[in-house]
C-alpha positions, -999 to +999 in steps of 0.1 A: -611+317+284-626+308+250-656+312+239-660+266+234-653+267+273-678+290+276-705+270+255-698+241+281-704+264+315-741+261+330-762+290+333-750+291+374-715+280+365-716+315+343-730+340+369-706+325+390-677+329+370-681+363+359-689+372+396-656+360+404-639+376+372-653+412+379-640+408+415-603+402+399-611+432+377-619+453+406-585+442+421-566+451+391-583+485+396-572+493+426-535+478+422-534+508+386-545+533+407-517+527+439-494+522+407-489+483+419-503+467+386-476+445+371-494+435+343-516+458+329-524+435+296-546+412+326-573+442+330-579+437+287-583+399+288-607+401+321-631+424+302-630+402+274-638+374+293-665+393+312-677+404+278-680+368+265-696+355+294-723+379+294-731+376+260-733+335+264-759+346+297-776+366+272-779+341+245-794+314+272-820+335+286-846+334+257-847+296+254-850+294+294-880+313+287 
């Protein structure tokens, strides 16, 4: 996901989507540790995306206030 995606996302659209991102990361988790992950590369570009969603929630929050 890029970061002009991101810029588009509303505030709910973000929590919502980084919810559902960290849940696929938890997945991922579980899969390396039964040695079932077939593409480990996945768990890099999740946190990334996490990362860039939270720092978009984090640029919002002081105009909302």
């Amino acid at each position: 996901m890029k970061m002009s995606e991101i810029k588009d996302l509303t505030p709910a659209e973000l929590v919502v989507k980084s919810r559902d991102l960290r849940q696929e990361l938890f997945q991922l988790r579980l899969q390396q540790a039964s040695s079932q992950l077939e593409h480990p590369a996945r768990m890099r570009l999740l946190r990334r995306d996490v990362a860039r969603l939270e720092t978009r929630l984090t640029q919002l929050r002081p105009k909302a206030a």
